[in-house]
BANU-827617 format. One line per 4 residues: number of its first residue (from 1); their letters; for each residue x, y, z of N, C-alpha, C. Coordinates in pm, whole numbers. Layout:
BEGIN
NUM = a = X/Y/Z/X/Y/Z/X/Y/Z; ...
This chain:
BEGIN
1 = xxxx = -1209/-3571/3657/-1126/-3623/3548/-1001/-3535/3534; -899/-3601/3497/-745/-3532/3553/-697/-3592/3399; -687/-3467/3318/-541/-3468/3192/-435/-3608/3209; -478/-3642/3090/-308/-3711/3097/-286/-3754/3002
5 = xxxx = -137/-3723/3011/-1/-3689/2914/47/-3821/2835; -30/-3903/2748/46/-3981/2719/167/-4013/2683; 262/-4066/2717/382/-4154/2695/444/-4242/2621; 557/-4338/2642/592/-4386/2536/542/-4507/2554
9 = xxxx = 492/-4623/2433/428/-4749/2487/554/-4813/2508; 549/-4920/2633/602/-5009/2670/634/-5092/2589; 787/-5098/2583/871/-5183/2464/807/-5326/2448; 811/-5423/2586/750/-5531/2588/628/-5578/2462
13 = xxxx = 526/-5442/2506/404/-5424/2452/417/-5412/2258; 503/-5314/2257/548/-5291/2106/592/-5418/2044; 674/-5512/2102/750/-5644/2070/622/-5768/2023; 523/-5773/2175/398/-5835/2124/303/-5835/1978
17 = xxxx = 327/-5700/1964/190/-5632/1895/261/-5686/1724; 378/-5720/1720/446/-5797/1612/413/-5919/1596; 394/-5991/1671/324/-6121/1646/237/-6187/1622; 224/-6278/1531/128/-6273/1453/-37/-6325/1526
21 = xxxx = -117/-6299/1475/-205/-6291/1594/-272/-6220/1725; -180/-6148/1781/-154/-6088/1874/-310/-5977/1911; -347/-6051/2012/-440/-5977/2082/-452/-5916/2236; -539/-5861/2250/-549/-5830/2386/-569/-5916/2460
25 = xxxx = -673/-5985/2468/-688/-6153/2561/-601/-6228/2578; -509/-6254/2480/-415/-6312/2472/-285/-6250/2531; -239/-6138/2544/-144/-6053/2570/-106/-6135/2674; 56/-6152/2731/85/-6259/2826/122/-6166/2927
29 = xxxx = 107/-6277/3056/82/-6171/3197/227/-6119/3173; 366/-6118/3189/452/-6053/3193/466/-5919/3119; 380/-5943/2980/336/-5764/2901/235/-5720/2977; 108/-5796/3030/28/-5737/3078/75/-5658/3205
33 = xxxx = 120/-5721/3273/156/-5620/3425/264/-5502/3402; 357/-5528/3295/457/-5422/3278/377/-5266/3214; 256/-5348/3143/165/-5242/3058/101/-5158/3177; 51/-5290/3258/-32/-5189/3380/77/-5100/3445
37 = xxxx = 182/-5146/3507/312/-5055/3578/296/-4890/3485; 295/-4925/3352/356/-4807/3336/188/-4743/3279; 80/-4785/3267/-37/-4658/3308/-39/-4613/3446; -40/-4660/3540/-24/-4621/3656/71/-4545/3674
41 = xxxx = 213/-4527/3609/310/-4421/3631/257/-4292/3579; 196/-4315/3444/167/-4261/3360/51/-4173/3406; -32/-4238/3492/-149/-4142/3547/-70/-4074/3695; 26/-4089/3770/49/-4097/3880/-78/-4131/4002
45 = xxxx = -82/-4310/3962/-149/-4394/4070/-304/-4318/4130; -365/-4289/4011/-491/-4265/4036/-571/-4265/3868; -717/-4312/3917/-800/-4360/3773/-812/-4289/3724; -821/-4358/3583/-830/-4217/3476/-905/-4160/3470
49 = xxxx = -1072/-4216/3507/-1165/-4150/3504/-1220/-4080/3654; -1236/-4134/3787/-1301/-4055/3866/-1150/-4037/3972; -1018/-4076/3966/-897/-4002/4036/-911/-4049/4157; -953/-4131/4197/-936/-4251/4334/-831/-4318/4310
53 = xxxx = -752/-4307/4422/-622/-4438/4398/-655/-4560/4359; -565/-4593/4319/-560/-4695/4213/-421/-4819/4275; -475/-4931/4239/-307/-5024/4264/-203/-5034/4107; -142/-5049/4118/-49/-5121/3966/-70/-5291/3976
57 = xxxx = -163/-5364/4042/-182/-5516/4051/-319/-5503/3982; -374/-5637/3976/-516/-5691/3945/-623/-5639/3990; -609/-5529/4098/-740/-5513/4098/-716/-5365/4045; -669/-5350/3958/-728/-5245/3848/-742/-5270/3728
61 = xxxx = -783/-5177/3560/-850/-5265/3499/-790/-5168/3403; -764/-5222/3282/-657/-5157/3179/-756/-5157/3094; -792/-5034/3073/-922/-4987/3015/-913/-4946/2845; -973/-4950/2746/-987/-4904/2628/-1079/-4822/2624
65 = xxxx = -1051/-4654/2624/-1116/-4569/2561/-1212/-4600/2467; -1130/-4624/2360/-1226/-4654/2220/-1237/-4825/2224; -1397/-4865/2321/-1396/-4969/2351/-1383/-5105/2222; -1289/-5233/2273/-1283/-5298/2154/-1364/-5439/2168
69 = xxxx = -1493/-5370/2246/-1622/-5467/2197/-1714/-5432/2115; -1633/-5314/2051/-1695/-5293/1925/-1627/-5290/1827; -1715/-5359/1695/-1619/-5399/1535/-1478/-5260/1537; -1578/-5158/1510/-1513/-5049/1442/-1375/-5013/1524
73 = xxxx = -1354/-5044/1668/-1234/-5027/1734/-1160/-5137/1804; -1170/-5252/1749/-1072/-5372/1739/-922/-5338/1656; -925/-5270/1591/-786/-5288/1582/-710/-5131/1649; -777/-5113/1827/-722/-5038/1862/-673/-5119/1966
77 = xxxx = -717/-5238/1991/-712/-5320/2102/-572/-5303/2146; -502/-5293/2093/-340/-5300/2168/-281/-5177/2189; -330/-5055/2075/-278/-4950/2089/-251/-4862/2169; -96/-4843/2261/-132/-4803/2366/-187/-4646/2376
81 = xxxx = -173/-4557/2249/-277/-4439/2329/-443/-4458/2337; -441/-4571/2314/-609/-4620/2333/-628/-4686/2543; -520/-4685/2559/-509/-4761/2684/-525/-4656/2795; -554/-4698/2858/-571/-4599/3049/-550/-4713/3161
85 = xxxx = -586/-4677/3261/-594/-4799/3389/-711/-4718/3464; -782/-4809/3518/-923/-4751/3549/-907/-4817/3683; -975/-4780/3784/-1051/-4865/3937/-1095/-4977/3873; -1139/-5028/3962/-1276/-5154/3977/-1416/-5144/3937
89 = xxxx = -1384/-4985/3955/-1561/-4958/3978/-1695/-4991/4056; -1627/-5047/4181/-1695/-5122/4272/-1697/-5237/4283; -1658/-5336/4200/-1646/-5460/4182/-1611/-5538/4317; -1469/-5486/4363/-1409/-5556/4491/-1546/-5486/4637
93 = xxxx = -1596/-5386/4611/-1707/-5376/4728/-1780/-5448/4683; -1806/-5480/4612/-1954/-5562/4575/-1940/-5721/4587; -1784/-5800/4576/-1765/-5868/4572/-1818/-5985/4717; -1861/-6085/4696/-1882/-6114/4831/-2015/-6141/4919
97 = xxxx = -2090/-6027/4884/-2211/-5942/4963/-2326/-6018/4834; -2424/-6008/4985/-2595/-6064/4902/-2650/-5975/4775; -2713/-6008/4721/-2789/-5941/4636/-2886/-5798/4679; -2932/-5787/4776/-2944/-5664/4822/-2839/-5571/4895
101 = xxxx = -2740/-5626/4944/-2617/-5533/4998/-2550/-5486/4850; -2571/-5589/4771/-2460/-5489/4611/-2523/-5368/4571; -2644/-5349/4590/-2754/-5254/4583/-2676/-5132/4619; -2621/-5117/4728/-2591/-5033/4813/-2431/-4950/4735
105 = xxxx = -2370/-5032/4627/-2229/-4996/4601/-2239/-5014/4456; -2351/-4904/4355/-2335/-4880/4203/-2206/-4936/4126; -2262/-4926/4027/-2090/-4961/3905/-2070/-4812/3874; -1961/-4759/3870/-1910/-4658/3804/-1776/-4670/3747
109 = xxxx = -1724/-4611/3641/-1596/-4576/3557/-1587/-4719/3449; -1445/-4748/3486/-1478/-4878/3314/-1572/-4982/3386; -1612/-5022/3482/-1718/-5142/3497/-1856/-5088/3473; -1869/-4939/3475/-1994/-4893/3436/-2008/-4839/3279
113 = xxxx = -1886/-4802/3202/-1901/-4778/3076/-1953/-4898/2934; -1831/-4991/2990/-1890/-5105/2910/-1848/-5023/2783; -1971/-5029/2627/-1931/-5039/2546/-1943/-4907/2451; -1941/-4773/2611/-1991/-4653/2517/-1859/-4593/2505
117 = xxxx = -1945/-4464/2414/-1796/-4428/2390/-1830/-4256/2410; -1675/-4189/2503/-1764/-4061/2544/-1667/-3938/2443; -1680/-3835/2470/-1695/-3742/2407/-1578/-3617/2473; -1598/-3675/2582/-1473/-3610/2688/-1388/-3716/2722
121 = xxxx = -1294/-3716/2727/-1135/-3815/2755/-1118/-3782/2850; -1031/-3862/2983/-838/-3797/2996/-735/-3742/2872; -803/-3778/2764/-671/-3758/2712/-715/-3605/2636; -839/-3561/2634/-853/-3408/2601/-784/-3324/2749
125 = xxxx = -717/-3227/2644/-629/-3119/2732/-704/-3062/2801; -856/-3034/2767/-933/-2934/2885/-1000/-2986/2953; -997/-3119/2966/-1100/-3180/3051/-1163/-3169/3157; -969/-3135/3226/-1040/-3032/3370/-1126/-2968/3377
129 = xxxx = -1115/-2833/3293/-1203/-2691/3287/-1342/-2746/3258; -1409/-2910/3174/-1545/-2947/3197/-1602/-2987/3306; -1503/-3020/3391/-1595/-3057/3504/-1611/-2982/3613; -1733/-2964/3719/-1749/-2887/3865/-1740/-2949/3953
133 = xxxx = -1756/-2865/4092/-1760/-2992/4182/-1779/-2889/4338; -1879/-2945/4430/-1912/-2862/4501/-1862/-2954/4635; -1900/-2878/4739/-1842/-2914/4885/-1900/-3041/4935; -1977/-3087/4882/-2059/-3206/4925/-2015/-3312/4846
137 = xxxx = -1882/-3283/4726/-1848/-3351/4673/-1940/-3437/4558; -2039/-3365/4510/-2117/-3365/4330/-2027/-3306/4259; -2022/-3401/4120/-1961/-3347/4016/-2093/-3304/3928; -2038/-3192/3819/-2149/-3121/3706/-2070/-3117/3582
141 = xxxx = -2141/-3122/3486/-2057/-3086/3371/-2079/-2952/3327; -1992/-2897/3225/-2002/-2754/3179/-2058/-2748/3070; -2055/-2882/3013/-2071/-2887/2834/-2224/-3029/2871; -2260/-2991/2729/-2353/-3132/2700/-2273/-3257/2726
145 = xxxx = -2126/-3262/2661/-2049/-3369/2611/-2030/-3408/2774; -2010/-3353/2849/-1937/-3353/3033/-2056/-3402/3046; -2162/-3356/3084/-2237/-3419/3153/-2271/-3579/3135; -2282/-3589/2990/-2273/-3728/2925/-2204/-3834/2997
149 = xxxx = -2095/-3768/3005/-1964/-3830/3048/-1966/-3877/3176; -2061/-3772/3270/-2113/-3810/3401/-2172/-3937/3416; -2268/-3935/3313/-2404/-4024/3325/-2337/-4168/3305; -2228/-4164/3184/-2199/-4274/3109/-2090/-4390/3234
153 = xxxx = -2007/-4283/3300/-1929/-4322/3389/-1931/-4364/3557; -2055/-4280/3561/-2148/-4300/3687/-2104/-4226/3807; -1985/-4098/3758/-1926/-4012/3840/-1951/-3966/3961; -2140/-3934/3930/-2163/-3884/4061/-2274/-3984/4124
157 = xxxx = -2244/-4114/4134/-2256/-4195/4257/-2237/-4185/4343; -2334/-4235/4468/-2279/-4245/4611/-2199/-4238/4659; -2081/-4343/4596/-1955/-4397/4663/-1867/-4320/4625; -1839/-4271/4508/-1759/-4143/4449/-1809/-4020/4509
161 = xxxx = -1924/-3962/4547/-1944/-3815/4633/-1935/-3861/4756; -1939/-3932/4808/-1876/-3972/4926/-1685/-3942/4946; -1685/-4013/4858/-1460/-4017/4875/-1461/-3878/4826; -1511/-3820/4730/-1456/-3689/4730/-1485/-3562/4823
165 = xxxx = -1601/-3582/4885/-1650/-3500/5023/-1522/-3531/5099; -1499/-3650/5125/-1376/-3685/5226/-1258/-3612/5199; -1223/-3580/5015/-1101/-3547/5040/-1110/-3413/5039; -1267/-3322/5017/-1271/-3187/4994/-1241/-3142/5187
169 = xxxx = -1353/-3220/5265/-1364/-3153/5398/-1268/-3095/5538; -1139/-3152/5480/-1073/-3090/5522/-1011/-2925/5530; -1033/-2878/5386/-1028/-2763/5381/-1134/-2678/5380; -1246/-2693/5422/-1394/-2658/5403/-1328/-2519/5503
173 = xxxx = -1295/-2570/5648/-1295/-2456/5801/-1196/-2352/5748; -1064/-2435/5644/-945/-2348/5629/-959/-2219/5591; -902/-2111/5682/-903/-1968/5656/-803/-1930/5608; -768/-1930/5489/-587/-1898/5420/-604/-1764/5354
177 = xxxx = -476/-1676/5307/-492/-1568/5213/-454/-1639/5076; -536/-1556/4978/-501/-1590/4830/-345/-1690/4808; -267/-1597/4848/-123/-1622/4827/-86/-1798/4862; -164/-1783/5056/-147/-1941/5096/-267/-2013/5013
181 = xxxx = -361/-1973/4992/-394/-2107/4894/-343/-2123/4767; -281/-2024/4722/-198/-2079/4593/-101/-2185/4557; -30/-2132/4718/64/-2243/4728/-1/-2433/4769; -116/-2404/4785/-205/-2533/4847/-235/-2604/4711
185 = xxxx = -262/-2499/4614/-329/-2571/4471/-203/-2596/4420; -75/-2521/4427/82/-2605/4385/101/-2728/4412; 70/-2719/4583/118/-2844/4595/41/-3009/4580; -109/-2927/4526/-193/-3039/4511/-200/-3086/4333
189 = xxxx = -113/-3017/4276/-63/-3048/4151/50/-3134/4097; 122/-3127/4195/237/-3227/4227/222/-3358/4218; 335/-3421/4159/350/-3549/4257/395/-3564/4364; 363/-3664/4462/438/-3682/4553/481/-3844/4517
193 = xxxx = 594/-3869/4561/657/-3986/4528/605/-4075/4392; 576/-3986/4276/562/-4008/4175/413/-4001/4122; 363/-4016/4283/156/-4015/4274/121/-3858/4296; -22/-3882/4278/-89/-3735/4258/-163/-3812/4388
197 = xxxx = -229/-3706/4467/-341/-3752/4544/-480/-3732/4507; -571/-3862/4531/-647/-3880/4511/-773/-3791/4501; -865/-3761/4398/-921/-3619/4383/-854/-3490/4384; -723/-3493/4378/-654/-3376/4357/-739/-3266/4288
201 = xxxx = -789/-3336/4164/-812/-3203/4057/-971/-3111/4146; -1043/-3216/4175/-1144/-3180/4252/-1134/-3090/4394; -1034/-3098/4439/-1006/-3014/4524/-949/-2892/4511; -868/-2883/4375/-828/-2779/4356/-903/-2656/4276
205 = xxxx = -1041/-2763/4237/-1105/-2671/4201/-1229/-2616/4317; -1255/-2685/4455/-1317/-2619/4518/-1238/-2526/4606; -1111/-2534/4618/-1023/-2427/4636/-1021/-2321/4535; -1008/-2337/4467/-1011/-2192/4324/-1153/-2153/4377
209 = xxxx = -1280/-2192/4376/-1355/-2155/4338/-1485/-2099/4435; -1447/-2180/4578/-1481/-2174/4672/-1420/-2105/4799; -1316/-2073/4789/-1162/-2044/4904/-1101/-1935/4867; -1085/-1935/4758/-1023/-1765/4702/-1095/-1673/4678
213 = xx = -1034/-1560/4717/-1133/-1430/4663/-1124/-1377/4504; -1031/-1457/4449/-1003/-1373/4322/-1004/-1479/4212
């Protein structure tokens, strides 16, 4: 899970939320896609919750934190610091395939949260510092609330310790001094062309934690 900085809501979005009536279901595709454009800027093109790239089209999923299939957070439904952009959560692997092949590709992040509500955000500043993450690419939590957050989101699934092994194993052999991996966790903090890369935060913490001597 990777911090993020909310922004300003999308004018479009602000203009809607005046009208009378005005819901999320209803929201018209020209607000809807401009809304998605700018979470995706806003995260730099990776999910809010497990940091797998992400598209700015339909097959990602404009997620409510404080879910509004429940009474008490319906009238957050539009609000955009209630908003994120999430993966699929497996949906598009699963799509297609028999009833025993879906077996094989869990729900995790908003297709696995549904209607809970967690305790750790993106949008808490330390979020990073709750989560672990080892070379085989398992995530752990630090806190009760993290681990929750694991369970609720389905973090450490198959298909998620899988992509993140992928993006840790490259640096597993790397023999660098302090200094050069510093500059490695710089540049994995970055954007590049406006995106972060995928599991960034996860890598930079098995670099800190695994790779450095200090």
């Amino acid at each position: 899970m990777k911090y993020i900085i909310k922004q300003s809501s999308p004018t479009s979005l602000e203009n809607y939320k005046k009208e009378i009536g005005a819901c999320f279901d209803e929201l018209p595709k020209i607000v809807k896609d401009e809304l998605r454009h700018s979470l995706f800027d806003e995260q730099g093109g990776i999910c809010c919750y497990c940091g797998k790239r992400i598209s700015d089209n339909y097959t990602s999923v404009i997620e409510h934190l404080y879910p509004r299939g429940l009474k008490q957070y319906v009238h957050l439904q539009l609000e955009y610091t209630n908003l994120l952009c999430s993966c699929d959560g497996g949906v598009s692997d699963r799509t297609g395939k028999s009833k025993a092949e879906k077996l094989k590709f869990p729900s995790y992040c908003d297709n696995k949260k549904n209607n809970r509500v967690l305790k750790v955000t993106p949008l808490c500043s330390d979020c990073e510092e709750l989560f672990m993450y080892d070379e085989e690419g398992h995530i752990y939590g630090a806190t009760d609330a993290a681990c929750e957050a694991i369970e609720i989101l389905g973090l450490d699934c198959v298909t998620l310790v899988n992509q993140r092994r992928a993006a840790i194993e490259p640096y597993i052999e790397q023999q660098l001094s302090d200094v050069e991996w510093n500059k490695e966790v710089h540049k994995l903090s970055q954007r590049f062309d406006g995106l972060f890369l995928p599991f960034c935060f996860a890598v930079i913490y098995y670099i800190k934690n695994f790779k450095m001597a200090s």
